[in-house]
C-alpha positions as CSV (number, residue, x, y, z in Angstrom):
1,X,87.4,110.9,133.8
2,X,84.8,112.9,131.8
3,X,86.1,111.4,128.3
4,X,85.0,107.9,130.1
5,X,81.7,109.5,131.2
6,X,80.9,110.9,127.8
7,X,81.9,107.9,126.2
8,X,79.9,105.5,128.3
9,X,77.0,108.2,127.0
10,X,77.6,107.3,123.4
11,X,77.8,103.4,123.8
12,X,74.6,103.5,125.8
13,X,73.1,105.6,122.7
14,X,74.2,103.4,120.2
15,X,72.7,101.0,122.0
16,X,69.4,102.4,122.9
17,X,69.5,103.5,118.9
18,X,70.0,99.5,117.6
19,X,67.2,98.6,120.6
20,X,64.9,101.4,120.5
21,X,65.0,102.4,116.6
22,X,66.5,99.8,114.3
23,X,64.8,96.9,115.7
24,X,61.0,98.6,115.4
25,X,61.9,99.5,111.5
26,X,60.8,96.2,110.1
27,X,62.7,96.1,106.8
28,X,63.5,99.6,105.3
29,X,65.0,100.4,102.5
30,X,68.6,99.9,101.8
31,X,69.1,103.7,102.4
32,X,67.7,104.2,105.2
33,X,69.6,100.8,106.7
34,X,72.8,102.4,105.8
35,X,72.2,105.9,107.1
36,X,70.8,104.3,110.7
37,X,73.5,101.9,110.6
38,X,75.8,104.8,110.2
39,X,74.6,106.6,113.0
40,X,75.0,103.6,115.4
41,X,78.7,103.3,113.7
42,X,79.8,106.8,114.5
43,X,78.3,106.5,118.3
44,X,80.7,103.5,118.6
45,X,83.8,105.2,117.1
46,X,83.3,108.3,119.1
47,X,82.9,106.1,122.4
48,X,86.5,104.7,121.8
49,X,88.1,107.8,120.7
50,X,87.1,109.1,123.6
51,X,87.9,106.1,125.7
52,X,90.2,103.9,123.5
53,X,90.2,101.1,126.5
54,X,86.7,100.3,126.2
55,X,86.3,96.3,124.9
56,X,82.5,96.7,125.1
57,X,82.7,99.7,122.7
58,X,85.1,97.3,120.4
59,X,83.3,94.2,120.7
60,X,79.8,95.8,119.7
61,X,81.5,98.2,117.0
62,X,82.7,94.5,115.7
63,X,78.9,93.0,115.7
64,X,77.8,95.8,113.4
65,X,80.9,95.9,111.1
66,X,80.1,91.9,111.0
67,X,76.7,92.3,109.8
68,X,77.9,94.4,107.1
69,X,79.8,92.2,105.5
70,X,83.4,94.6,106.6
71,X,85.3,91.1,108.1
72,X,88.8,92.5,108.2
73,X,87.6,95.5,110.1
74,X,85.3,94.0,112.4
75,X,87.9,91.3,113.0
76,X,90.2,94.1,114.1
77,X,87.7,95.5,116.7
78,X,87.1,92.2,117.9
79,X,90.8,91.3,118.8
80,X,90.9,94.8,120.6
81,X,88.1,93.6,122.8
82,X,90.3,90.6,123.6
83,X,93.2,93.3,123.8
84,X,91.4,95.4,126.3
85,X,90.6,92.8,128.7
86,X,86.7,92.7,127.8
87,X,85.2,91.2,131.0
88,X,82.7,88.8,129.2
89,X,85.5,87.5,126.5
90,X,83.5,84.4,124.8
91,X,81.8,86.5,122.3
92,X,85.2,87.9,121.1
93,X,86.7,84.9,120.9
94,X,83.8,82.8,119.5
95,X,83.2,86.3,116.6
96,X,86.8,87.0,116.0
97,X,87.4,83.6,114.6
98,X,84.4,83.7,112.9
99,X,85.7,86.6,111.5
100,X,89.1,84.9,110.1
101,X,86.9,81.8,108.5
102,X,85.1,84.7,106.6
103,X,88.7,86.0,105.6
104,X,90.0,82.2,105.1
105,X,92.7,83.0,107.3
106,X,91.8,79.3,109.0
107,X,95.3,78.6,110.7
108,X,95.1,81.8,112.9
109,X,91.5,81.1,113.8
110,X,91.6,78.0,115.2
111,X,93.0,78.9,119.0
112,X,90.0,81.5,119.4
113,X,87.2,78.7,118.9
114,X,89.6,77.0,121.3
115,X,89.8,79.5,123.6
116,X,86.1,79.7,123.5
117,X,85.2,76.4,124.2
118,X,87.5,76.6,127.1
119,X,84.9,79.3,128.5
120,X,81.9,77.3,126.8
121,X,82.5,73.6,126.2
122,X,79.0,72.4,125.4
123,X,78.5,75.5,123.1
124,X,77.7,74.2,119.1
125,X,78.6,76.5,117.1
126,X,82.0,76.8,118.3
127,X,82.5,73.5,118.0
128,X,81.4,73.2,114.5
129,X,83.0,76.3,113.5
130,X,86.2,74.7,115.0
131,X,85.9,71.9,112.7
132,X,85.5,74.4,109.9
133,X,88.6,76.3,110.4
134,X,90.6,72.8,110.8
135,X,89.2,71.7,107.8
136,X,90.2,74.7,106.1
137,X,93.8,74.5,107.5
138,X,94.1,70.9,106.1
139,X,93.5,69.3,109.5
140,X,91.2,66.8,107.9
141,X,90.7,63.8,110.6
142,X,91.1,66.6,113.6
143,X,87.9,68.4,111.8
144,X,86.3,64.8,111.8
145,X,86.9,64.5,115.4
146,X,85.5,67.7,116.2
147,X,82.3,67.5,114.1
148,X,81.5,64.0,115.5
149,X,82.1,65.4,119.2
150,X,79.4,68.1,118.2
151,X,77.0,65.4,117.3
152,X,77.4,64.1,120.9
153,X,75.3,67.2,122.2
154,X,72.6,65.5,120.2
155,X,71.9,68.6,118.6
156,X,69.0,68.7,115.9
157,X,71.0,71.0,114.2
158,X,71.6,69.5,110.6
159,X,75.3,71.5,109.8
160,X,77.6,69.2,112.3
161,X,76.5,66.5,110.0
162,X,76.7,67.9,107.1
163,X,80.0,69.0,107.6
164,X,81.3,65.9,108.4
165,X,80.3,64.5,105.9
166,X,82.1,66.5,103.5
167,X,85.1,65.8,105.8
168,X,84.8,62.4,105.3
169,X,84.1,63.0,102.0
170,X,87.5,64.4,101.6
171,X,89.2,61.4,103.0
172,X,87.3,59.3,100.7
173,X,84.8,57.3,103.2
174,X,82.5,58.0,100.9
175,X,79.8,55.2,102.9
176,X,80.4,57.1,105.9
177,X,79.5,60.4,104.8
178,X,76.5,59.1,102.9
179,X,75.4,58.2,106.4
180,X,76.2,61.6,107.8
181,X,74.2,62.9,105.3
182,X,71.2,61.1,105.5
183,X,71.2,62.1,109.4
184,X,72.0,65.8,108.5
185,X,68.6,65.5,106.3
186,X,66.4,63.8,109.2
187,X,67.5,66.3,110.9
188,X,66.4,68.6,108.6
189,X,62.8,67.9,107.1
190,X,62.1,67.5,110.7
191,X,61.9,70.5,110.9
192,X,60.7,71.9,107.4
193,X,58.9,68.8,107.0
194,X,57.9,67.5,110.7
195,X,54.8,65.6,108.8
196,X,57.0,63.6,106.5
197,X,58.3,60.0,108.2
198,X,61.9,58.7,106.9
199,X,62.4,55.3,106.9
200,X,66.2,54.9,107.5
201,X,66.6,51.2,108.0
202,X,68.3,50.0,104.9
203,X,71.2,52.4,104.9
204,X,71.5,51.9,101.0
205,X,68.1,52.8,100.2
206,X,68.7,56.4,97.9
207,X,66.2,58.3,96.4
208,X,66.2,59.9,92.9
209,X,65.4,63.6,92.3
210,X,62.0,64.7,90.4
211,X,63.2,68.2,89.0
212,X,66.2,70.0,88.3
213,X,66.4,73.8,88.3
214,X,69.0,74.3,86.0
215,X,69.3,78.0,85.2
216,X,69.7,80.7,85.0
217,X,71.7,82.1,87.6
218,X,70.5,85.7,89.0
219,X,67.2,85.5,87.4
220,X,65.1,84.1,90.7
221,X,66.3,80.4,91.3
222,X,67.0,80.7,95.0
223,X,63.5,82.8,95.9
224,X,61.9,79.8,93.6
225,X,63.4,76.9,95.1
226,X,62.1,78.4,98.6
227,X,58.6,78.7,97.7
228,X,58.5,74.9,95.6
229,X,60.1,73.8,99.6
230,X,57.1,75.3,101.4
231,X,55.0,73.2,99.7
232,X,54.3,69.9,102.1
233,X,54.9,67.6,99.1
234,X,57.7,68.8,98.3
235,X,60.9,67.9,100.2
236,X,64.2,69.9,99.8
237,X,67.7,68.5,99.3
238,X,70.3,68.5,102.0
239,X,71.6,72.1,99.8
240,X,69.9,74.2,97.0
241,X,72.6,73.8,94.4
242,X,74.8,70.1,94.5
243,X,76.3,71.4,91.5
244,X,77.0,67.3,90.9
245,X,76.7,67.6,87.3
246,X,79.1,70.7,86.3
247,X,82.0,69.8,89.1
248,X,84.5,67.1,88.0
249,X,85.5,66.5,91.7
250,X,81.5,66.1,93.0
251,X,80.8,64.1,90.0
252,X,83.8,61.7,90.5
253,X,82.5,61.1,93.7
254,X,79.6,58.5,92.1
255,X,76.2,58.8,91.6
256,X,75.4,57.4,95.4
257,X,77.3,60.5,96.8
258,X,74.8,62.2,95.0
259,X,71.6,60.5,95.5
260,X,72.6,60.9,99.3
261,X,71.8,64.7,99.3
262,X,67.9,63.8,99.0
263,X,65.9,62.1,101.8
264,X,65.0,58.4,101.1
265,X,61.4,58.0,99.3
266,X,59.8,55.0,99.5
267,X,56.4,54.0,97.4
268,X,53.3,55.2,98.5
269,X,55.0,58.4,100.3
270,X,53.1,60.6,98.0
271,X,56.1,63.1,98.3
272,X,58.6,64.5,95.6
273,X,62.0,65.9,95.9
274,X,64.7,67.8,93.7
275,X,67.5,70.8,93.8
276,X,68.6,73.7,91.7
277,X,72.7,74.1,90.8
278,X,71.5,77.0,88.0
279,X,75.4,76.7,86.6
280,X,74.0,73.2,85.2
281,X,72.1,75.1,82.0
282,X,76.1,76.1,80.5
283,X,78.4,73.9,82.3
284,X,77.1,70.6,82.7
285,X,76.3,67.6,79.9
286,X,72.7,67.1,79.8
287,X,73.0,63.4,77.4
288,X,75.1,62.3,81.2
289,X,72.0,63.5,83.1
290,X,69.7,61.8,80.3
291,X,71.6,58.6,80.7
292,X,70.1,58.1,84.5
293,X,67.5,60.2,84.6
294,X,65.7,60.1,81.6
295,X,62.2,61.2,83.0
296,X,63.6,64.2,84.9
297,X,61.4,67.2,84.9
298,X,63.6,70.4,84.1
299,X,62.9,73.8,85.3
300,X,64.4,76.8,83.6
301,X,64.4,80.8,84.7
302,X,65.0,83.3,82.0
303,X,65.6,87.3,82.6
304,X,65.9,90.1,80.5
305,X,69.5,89.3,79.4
306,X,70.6,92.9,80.1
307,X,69.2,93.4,83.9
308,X,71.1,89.6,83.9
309,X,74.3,90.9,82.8
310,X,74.3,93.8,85.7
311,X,72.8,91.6,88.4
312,X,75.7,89.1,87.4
313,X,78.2,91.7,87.2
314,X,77.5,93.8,90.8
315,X,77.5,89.6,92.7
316,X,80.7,88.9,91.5
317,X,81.6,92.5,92.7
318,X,80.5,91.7,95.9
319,X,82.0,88.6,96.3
320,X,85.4,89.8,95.2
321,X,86.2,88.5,92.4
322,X,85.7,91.2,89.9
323,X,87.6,94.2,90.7
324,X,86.9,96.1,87.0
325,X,84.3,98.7,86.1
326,X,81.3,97.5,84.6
327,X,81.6,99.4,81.1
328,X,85.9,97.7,81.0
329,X,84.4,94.9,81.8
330,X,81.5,94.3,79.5
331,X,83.2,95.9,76.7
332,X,86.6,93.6,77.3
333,X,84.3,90.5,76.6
334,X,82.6,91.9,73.7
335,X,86.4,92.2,72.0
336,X,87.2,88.7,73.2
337,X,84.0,87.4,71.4
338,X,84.5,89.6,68.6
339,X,88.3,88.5,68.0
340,X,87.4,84.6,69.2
341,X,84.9,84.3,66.4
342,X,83.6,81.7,68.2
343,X,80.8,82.1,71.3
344,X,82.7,80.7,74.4
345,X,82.3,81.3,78.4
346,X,84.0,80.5,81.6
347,X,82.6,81.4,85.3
348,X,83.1,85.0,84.8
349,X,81.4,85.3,81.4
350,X,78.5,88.3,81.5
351,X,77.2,88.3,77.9
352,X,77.7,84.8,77.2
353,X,75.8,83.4,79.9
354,X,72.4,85.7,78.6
355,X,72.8,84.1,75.3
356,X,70.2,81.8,76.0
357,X,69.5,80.0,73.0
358,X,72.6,78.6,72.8
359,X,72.2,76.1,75.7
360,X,68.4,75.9,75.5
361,X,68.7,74.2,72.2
362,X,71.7,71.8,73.7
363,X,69.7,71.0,76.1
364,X,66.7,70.3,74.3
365,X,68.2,67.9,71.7
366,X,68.5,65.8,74.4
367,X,65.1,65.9,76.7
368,X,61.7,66.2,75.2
369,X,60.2,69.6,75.0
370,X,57.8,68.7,77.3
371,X,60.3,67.8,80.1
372,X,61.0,71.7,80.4
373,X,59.6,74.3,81.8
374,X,60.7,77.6,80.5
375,X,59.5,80.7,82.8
376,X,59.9,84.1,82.4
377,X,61.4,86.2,85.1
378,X,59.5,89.3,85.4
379,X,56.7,87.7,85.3
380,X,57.8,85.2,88.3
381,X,58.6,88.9,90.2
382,X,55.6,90.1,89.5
383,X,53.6,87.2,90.5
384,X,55.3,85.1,92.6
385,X,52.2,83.2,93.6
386,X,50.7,82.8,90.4
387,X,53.9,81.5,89.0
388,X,55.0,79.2,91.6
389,X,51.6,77.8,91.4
390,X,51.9,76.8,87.4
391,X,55.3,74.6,88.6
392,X,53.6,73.0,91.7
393,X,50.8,71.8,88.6
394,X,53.9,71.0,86.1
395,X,55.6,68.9,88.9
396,X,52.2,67.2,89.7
397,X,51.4,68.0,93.1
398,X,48.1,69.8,95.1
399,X,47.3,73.1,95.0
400,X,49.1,75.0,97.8
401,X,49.2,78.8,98.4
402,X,52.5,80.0,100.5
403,X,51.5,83.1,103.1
404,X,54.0,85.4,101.7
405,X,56.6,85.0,98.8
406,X,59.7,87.0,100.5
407,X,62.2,87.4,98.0
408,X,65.6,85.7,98.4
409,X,69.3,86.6,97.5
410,X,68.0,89.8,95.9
411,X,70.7,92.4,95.6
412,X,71.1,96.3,94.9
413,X,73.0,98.4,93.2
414,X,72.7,101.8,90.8
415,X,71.4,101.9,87.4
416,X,72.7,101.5,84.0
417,X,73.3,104.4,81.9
418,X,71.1,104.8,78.9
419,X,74.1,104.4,76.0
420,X,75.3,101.1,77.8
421,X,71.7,100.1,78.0
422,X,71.0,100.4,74.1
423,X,74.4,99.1,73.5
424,X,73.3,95.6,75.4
425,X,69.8,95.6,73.9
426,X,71.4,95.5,70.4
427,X,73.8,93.0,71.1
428,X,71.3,90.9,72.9
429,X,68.6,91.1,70.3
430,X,69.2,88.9,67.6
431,X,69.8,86.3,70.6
432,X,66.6,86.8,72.1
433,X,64.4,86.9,68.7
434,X,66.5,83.5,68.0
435,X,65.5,82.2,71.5
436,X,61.9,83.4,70.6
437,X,61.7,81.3,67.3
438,X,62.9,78.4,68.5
439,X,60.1,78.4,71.6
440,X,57.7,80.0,69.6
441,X,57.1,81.9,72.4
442,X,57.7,86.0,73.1
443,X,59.3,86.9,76.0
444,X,59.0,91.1,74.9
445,X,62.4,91.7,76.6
446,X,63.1,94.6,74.4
């Protein structure tokens, strides 16, 4: 009896800790997070060693672990709360498959959206979450069915659309998901947007994007695209990155599949529209993108090839699919370069993808120079505003100032050593003075 007393006492703590404390710290560093986090964590863990028959302990311990990004073990708290008998079960049904789409294990996680819409029928995001892990699990038309019942709750939420229509995009009714998308982006701009007015009643009418942000990856696209949104001119695509142009299963899919992601235009709507896919600098063919849109305004972020390198390296980290320390795995591609002879890349290229003159010049033997806009990233993190205002005047619209320029997809992670740092700068150098002389521009990155 007193282990259940004391343990009650530590998941009221850990509760009054996320209430009380976390939620009155704004945004603190990413130490501080971790060590208040930590504390919550251990208040949990102690409540069910001390009472290991205590769902809510599970099911909250699960929450926290979720937020971290730790799916396999919050998923594992989560089924315990199911295990125990928690007396309010939706949440660990609904989280717990949530949990097995994050760990693509779609099969085993389609029974607990079930099971939660048998507690909660009208609830959304089950429903649409359903239709993802049925999707996943190959169940193609079921996923249709369940993403068109979630449009019956007439929802304004854009996702139920826009994942049907990459179900349907799947099956290959390519008309009919251009028509989901086109709602999933009313839906949309309503919201970011609510001044704009589409005009949906010729179902073939398709709108061309103004501007392409095609690079570089982890040198400020996403926090870029954000701010050029805000702007009340400027409408977003149905995603940031289409990545139409560099995938040869998108791009088969026809240039109206495409066009679909941006809202309809029509003349004397004194708006503009584009996205940013920043793999298109290195793996798409810019003469393809010339060929239809030979006006298209092209917007380009460079960063300090080095901190590019790292940033790049400690993502791919995080999303699992590099596994090798950073000095193996830089100094592995400098031998394959070395012994190639020859400068090529693939998706998990490091040092290839900061050679930037490379694909500046490709790309500029095909659009005029003054199509591009080349902008330098520390100066962009510097001054967002400042920057964000010289595109709004290279894209042609009013003068806007945003409130705040929060920064987006920004990630941390420990230094560089000084050695690996001077080795970089000396391999990146005569890249960077070759980029410099062909812009006749310096970007003072050593």
């Amino acid at each position: 009896m007193i282990n259940k007393i004391i343990a009650t006492y530590f998941l009221q703590l850990a509760r009054h800790y996320q209430d009380k404390v976390l939620s009155k710290l704004g945004t603190p560093s990413p130490k501080i997070q971790a060590y208040n986090e930590a504390v919550v964590i251990f208040c949990y863990r102690w409540a069910i060693k001390l009472n290991p028959n205590f769902p809510e302990a599970h099911c909250q311990l699960g929450a926290l672990l979720a937020k971290q990004k730790k799916w396999q073990e919050a998923a594992a708290n989560f089924r315990q709360a199911i295990k125990k008998a928690h007396p309010y079960p939706f949440s660990s049904y609904f989280n717990l498959g949530r949990m097995l789409l994050k760990l693509q294990k779609f099969e085993e996680g389609i029974p607990f959206f079930r099971s939660a819409l048998e507690l909660k029928p009208y609830h959304l995001w089950s429903r649409i979450y359903l239709g993802d892990a049925l999707s996943g699990a190959s169940k193609i038309y079921e996923a249709i069915q369940t993403y068109q019942s979630a449009l019956e709750s007439k929802s304004n939420n854009p996702r139920s659309c826009i994942h049907l229509g990459d179900a349907l995009t799947e099956v290959g009714e390519i008309s009919e998901a251009i028509r989901a998308y086109q709602s999933a982006l009313c839906k949309k701009i309503s919201k970011t947007h609510p001044h704009f007015k589409p005009q949906l009643q010729n179902a073939q009418q398709l709108s061309v994007p103004n501007f392409l942000i095609i690079g570089q990856g982890k040198c400020g696209t996403t926090s870029l695209y954000h701010y050029l949104t805000q702007h009340p001119q400027i409408l977003p695509a149905l995603i940031k990155e289409l990545n139409f142009w560099d995938n040869k299963s998108n791009f088969a899919r026809g240039l109206d599949w495409y066009l679909a992601n941006f809202i309809p235009i029509y003349k004397g709507q004194k708006f503009i529209t584009g996205e940013a896919s920043p793999t298109y600098l290195y793996f798409s063919e810019p003469q393809q993108i010339f060929q239809v849109f030979p006006e298209m305004k092209l917007i380009i972020l460079l960063r300090n090839p080095i901190d590019r390198t790292i940033s790049a390296y400690h993502m791919f980290v995080r999303q699992g699919r590099e596994n090798r320390p950073l000095k193996k795995a830089i100094f592995s591609e400098l031998k394959t370069i070395t012994q190639q002879r020859q400068v090529k890349f693939n998706h998990l290229s490091y040092l290839r993808r900061a050679m930037y003159i490379y694909e500046i010049s490709r790309w500029m033997k095909i659009f005029p120079k003054e199509q591009f806009l080349i902008l330098k990233s520390e100066d962009f993190f510097a001054t967002p505003g400042s920057i964000t205002k010289q595109v709004f005047q290279f894209l042609g619209v009013e003068p806007y100032q945003l409130q705040d320029y929060p920064k987006q997809n920004s990630g941390n992670y420990p230094p560089i050593s000084q050695s690996m740092r001077r080795i970089l700068s000396d391999y990146f150098r005569p890249y960077n003075q070759q980029l410099e002389e062909y812009l006749d521009r310096k970007f003072n990155w050593d």
